[in-house]
BAFI-3210 file (N, C-alpha, C; in Angstrom, 3 decimals, decimal comma, padded with zeros to 6 digits):
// residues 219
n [1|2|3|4|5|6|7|8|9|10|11|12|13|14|15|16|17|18|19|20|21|22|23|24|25|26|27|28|29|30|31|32|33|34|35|36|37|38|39|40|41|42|43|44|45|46|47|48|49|50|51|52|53|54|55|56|57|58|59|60|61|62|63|64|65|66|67|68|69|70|71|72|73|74|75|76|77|78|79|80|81|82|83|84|85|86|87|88|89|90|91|92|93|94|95|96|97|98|99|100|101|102|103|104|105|106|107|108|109|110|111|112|113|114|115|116|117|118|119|120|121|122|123|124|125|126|127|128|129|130|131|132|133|134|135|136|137|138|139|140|141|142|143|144|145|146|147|148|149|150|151|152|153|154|155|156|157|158|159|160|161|162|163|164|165|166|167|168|169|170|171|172|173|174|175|176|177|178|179|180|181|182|183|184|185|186|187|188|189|190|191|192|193|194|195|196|197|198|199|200|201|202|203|204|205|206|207|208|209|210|211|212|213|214|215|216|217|218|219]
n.u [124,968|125,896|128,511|129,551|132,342|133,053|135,587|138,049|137,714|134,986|131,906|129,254|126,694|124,573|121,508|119,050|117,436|118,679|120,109|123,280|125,503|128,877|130,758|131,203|133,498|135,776|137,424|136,592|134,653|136,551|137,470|135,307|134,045|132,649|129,274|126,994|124,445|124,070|123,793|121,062|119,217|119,635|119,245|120,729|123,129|126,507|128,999|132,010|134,325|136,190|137,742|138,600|138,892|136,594|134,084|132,274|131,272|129,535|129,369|127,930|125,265|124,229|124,108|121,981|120,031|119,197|118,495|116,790|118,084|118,910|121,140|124,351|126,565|129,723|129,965|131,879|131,748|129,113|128,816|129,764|127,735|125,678|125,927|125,855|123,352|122,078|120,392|121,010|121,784|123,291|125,728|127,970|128,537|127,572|124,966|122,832|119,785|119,173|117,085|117,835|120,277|122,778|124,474|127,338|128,889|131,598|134,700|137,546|140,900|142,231|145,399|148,548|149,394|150,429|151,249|148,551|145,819|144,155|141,558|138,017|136,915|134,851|134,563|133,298|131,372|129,936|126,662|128,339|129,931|131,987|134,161|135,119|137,455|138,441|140,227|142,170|144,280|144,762|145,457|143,724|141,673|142,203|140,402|138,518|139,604|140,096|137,689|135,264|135,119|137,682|137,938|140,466|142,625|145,221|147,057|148,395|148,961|149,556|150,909|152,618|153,239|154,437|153,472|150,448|150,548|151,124|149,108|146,570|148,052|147,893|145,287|143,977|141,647|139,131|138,593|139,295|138,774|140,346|141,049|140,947|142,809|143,068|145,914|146,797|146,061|147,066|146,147|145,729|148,357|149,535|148,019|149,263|151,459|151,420|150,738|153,051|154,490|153,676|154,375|156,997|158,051|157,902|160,113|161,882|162,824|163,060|160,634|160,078|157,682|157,312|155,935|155,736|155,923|158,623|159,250|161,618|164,440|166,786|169,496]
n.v [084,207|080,875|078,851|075,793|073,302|070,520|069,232|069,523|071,792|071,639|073,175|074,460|076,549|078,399|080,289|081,386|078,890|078,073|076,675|076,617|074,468|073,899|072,743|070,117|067,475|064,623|064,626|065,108|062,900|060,424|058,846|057,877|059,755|061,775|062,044|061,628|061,585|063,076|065,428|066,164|068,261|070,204|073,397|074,512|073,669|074,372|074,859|074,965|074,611|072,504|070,692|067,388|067,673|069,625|068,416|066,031|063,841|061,487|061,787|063,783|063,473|062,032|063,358|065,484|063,030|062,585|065,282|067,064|069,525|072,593|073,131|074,970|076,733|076,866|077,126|075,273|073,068|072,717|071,300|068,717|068,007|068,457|065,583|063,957|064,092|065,713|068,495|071,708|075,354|077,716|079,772|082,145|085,173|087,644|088,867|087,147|085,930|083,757|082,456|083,711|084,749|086,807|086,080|087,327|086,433|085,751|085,185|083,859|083,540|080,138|079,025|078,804|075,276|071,802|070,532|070,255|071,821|075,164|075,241|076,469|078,664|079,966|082,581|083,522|086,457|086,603|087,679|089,965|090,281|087,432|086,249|083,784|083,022|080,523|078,765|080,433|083,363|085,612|089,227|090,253|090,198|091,949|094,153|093,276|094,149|094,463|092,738|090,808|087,927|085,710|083,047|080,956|079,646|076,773|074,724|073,177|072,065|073,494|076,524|077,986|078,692|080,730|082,522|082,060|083,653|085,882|086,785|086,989|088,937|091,183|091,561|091,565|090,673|090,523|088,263|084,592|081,460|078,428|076,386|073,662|071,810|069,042|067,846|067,277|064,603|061,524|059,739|062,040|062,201|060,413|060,270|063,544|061,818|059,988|062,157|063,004|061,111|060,618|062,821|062,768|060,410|060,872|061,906|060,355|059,751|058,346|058,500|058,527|056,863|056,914|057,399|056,764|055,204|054,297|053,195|052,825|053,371|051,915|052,487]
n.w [-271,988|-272,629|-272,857|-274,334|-274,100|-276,079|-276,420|-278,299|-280,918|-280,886|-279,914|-278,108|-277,836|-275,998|-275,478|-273,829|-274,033|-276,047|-278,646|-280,426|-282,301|-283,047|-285,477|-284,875|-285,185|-286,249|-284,192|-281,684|-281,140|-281,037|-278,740|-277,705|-275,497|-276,354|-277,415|-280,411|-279,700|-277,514|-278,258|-279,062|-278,655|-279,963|-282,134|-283,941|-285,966|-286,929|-289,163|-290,063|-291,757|-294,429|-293,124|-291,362|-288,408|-287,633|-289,224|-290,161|-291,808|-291,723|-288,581|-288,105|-289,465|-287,741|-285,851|-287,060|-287,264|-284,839|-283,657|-285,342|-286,575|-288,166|-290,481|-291,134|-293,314|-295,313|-298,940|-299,796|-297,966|-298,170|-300,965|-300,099|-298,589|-300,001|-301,904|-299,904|-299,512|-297,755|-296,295|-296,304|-295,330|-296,708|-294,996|-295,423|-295,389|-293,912|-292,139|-289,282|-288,229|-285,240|-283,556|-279,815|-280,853|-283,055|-285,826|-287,196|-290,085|-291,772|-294,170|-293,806|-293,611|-293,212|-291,398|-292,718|-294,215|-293,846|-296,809|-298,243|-299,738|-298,848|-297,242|-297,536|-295,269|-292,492|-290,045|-287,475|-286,116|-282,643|-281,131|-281,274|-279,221|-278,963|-280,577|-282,919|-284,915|-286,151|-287,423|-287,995|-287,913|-289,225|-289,570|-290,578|-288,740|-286,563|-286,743|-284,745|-282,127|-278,639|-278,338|-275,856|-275,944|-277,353|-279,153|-279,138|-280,849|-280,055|-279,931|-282,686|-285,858|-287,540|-286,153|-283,354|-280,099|-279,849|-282,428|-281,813|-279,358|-280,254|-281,738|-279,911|-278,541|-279,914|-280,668|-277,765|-276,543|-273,578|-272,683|-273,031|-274,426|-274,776|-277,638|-280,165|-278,910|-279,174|-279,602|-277,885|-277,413|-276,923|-279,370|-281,127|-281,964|-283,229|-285,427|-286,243|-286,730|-288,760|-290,669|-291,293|-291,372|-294,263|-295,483|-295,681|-296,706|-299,473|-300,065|-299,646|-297,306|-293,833|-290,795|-287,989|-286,136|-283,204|-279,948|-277,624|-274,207|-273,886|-276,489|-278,545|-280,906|-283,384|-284,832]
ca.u [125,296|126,433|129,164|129,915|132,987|133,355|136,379|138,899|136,661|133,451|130,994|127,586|126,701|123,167|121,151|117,271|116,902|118,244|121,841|123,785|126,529|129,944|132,136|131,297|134,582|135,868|138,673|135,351|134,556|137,523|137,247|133,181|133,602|131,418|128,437|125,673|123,390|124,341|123,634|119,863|118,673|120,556|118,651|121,645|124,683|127,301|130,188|132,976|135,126|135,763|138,427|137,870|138,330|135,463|133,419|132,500|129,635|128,971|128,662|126,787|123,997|123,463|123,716|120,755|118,822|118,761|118,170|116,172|118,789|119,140|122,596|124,803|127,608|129,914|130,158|132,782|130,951|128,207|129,222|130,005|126,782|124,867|126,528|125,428|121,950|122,145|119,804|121,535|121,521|124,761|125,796|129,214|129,129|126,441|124,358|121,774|119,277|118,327|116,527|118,677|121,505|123,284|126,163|127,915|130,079|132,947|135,847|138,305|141,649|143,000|146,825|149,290|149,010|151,307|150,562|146,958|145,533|143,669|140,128|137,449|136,777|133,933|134,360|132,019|131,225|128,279|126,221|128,919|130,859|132,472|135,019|135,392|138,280|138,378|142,051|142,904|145,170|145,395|145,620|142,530|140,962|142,089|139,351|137,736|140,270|139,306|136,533|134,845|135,953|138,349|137,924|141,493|143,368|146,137|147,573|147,900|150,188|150,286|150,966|152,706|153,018|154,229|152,707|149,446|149,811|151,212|148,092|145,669|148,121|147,263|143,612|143,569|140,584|139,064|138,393|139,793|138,103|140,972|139,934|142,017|143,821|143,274|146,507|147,565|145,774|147,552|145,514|145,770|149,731|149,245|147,401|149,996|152,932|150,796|151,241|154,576|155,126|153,247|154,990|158,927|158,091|157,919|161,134|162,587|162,994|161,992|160,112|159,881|156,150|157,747|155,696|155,104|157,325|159,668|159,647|163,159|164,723|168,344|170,602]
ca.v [083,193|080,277|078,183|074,886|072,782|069,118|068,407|069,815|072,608|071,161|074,035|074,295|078,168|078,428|081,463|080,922|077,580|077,762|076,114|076,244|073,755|074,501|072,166|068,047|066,733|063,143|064,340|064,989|061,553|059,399|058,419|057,823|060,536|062,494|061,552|062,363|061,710|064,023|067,170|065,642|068,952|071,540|074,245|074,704|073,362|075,284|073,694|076,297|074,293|070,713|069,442|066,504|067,731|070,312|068,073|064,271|063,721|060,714|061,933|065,364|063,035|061,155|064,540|065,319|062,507|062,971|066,402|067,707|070,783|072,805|072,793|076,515|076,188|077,350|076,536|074,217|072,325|072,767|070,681|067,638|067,465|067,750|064,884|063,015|064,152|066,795|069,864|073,121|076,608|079,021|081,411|082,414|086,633|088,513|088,788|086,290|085,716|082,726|082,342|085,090|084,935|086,743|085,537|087,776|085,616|086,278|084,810|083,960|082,283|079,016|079,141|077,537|073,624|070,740|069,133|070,455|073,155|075,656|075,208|077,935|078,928|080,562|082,837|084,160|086,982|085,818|088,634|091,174|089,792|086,721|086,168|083,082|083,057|079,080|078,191|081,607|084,657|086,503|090,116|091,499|090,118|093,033|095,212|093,092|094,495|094,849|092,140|090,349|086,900|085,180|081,607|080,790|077,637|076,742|073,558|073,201|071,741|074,959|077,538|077,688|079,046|082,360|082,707|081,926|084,713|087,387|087,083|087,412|090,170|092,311|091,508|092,111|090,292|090,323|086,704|083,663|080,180|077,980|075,287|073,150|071,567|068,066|067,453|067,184|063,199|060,700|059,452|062,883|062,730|059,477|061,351|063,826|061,280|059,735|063,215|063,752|059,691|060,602|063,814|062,250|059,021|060,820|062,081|058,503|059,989|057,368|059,027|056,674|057,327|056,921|058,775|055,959|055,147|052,624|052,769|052,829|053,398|051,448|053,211]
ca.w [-272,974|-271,984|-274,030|-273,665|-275,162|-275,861|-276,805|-279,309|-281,281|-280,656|-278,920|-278,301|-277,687|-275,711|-274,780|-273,835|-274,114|-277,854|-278,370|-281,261|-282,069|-283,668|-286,101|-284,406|-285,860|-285,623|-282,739|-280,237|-281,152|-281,057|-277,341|-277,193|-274,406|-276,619|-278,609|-281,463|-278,721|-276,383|-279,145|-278,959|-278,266|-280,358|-282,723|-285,180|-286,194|-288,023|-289,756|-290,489|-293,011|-294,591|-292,351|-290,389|-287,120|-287,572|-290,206|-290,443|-292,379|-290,798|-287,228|-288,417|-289,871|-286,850|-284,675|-287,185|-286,959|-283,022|-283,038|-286,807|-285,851|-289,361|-290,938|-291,803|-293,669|-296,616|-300,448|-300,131|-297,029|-299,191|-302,004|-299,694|-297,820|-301,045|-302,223|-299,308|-299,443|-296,587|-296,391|-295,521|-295,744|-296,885|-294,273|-295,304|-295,259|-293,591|-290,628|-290,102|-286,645|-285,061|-282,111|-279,534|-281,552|-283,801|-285,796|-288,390|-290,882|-292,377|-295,059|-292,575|-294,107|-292,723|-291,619|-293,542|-293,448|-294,083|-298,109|-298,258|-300,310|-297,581|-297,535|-297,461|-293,912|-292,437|-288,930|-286,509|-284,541|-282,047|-280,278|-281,197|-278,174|-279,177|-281,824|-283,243|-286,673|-286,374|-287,834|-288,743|-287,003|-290,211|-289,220|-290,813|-287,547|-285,381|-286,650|-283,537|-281,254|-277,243|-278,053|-274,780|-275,361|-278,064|-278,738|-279,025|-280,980|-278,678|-280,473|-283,828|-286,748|-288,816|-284,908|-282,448|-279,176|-279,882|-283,171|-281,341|-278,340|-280,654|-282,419|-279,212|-277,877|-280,474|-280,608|-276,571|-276,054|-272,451|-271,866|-273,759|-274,275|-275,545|-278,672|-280,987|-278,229|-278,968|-279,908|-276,379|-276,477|-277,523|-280,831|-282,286|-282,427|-284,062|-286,654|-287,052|-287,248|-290,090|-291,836|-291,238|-292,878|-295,691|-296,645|-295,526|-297,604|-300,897|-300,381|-299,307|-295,864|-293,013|-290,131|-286,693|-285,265|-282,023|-279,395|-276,173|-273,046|-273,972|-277,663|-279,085|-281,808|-283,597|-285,830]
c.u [126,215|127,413|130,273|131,162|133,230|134,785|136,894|138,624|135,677|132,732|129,856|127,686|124,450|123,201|119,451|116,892|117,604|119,668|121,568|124,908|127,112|130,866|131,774|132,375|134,612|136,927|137,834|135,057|134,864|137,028|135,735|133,173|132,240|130,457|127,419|124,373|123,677|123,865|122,270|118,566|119,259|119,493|119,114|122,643|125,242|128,725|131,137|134,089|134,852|136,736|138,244|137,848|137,057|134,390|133,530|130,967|128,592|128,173|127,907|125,653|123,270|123,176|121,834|119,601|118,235|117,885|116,991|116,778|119,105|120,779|123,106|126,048|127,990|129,680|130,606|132,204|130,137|128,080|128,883|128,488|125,350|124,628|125,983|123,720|121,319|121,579|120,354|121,227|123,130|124,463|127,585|129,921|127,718|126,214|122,918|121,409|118,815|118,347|116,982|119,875|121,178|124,366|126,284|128,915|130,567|134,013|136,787|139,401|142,755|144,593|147,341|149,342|149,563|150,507|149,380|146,274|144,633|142,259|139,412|136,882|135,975|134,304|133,048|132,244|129,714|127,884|127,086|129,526|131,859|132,852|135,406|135,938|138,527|139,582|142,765|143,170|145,712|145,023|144,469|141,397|141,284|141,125|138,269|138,432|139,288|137,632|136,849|135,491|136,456|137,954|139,188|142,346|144,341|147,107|147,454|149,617|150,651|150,476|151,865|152,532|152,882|153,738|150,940|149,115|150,091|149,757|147,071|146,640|147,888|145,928|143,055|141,804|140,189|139,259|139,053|139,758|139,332|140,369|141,380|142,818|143,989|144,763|147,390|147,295|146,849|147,659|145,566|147,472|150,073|148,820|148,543|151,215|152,449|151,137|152,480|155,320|154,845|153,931|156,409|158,716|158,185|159,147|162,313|163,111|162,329|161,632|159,527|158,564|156,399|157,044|155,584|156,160|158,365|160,052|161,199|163,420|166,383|168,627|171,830]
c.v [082,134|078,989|076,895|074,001|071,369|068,463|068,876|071,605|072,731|071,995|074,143|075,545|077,853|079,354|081,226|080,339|077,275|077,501|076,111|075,590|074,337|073,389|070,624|067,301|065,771|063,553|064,637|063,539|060,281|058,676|057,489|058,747|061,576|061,538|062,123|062,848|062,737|065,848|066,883|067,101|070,389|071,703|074,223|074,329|073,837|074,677|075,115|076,109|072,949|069,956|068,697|066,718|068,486|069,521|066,644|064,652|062,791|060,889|063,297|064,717|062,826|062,264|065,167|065,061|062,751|064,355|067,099|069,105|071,074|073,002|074,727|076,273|076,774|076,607|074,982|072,663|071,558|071,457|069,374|067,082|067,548|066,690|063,750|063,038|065,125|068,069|070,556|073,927|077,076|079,960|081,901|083,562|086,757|088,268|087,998|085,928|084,644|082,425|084,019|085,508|085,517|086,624|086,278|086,642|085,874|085,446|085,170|082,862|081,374|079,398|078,181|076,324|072,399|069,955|069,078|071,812|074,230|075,818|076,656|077,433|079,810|081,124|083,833|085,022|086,383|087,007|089,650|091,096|088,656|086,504|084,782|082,913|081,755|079,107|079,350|082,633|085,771|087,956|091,224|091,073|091,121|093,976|094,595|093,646|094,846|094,399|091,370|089,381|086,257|083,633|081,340|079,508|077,730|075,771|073,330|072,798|073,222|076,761|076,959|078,592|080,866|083,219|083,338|083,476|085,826|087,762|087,942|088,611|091,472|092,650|091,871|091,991|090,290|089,216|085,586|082,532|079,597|076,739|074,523|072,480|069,712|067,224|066,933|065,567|062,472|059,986|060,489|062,859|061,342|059,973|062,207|063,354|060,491|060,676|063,214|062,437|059,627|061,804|063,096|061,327|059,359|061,721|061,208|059,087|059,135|058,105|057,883|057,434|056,394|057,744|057,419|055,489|054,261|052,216|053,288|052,588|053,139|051,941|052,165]
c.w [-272,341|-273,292|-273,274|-274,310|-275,401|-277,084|-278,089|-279,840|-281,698|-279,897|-279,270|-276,934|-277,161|-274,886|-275,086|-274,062|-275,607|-277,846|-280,026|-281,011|-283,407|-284,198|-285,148|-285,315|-285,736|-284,058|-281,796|-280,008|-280,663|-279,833|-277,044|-275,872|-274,865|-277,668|-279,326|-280,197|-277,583|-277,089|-279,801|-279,042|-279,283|-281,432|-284,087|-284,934|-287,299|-288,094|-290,647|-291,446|-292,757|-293,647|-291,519|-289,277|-286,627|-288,155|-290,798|-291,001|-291,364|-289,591|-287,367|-288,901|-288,686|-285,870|-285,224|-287,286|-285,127|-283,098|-284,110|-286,937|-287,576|-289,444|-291,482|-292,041|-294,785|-298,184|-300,388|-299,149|-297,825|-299,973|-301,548|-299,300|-298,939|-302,108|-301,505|-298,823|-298,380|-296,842|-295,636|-295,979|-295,783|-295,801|-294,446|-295,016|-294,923|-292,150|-290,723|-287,991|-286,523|-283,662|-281,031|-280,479|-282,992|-284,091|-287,373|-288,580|-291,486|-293,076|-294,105|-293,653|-293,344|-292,540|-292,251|-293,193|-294,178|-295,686|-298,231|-298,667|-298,743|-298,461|-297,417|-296,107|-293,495|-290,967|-288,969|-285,707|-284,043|-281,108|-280,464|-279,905|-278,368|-280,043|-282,167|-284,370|-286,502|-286,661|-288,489|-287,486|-288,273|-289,266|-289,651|-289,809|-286,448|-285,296|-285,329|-282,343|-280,148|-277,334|-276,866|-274,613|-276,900|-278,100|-279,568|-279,407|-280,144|-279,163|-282,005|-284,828|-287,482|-287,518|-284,260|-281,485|-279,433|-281,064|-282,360|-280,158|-278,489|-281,188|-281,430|-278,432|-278,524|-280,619|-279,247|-276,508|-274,406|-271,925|-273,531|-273,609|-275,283|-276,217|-279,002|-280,151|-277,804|-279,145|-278,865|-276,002|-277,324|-279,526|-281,953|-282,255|-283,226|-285,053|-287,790|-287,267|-288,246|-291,080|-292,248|-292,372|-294,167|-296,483|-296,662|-296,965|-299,426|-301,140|-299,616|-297,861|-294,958|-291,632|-289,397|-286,294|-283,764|-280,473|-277,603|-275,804|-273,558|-275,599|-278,006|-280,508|-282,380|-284,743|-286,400]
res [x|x|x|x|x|x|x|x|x|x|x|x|x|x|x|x|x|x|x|x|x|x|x|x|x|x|x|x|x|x|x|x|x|x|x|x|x|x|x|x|x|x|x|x|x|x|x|x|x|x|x|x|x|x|x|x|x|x|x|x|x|x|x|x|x|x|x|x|x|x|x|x|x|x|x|x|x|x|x|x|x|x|x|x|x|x|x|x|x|x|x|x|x|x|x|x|x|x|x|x|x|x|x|x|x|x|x|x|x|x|x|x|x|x|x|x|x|x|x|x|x|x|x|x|x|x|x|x|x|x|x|x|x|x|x|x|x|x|x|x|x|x|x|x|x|x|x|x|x|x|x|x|x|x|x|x|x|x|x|x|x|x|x|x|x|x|x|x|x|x|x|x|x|x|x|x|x|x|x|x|x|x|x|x|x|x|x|x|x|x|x|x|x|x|x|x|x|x|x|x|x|x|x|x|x|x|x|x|x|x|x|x|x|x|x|x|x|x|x]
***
């Protein structure tokens, strides 16, 4: 199996010619390093919640006009992309085959998250080797304990560091593909100093979005 990542927690999972793709957010996007066109070829795309870094409508159309790649996705997904006219299928609990793959799914819950109810969240095991809990480290993920390979957030508003490697030291995965780690560019800390102005501001707190060489700030 071969697993490929573009950028944030954007993956595209291929075994025998047959690729699935994982979550095309806008933070793969931002740049034009990645594009619709480039996922020209993919089988399936699976969309694991509504937040925008996993889930743009926009660029999930155009991945499907390129590709005619069927859509798997939860309720809440659901909702949106029938809204915009989008044929999918529910895969939120069970076991379900396509092509080599299988991917058990699972009710996986989001970690806590700055002024935003927590969405419904869909993880994956893939082949019974690979663990994918998307934005979650809740603890009823150890029943995977001494799985093959972890796919691992690394960056994140609602984690941090040692949050993050108590989680995988109890899970003692073999191998570990790190995700979520766009926050390391520039444009995504722009993003979250947007959040941070929108929660301060409604408690008349002023918050400097200060992050580049030379900016300064007078008291």
């Amino acid at each position: 199996m071969k697993i490929s990542k573009y950028l944030h927690s954007c993956l595209v999972f291929e075994l025998d010619g047959y690729k699935i793709l994982f979550d095309p957010g806008d933070f793969s996007f931002i740049e034009g390093l990645v594009t619709p066109e480039m996922f020209a070829d993919v089988n399936i795309i699976v969309i694991t919640h509504i937040h925008p870094d996993h889930f743009v409508i926009d660029i999930l159309q155009k991945i499907i006009n390129f590709s005619g790649a069927q859509v798997l996705t939860n309720s809440q997904v659901g909702e949106q992309l029938k809204k915009a006219g989008v044929k999918y299928a529910l895969l939120e609990e069970g076991i379900e085959h396509f092509g080599p793959f299988k991917l058990q799914a699972f009710p996986v819950k989001h970690a806590l998250i700055m002024d935003n109810p927590l969405p419904q969240m869909t993880g994956f095991l893939i082949n019974d080797k690979v663990l994918h809990p998307v934005d979650s480290m809740e603890d009823n993920l150890l029943k995977f304990k001494d799985i093959e390979l972890l796919i691992m957030v690394t960056m994140a508003p609602f984690a941090s560091e040692v949050m993050i490697t108590a989680f995988a030291d109890q899970l003692n995965p073999r191998q570990i593909l790190p995700v979520h780690d766009g926050y390391a560019k520039t444009f995504f800390i722009q993003k979250r100093y947007a959040a941070y102005v929108k929660h301060f501001d409604k408690l008349g707190i002023k918050f400097h979005e200060i992050y580049q060489i030379g900016n300064s700030l007078t008291i």
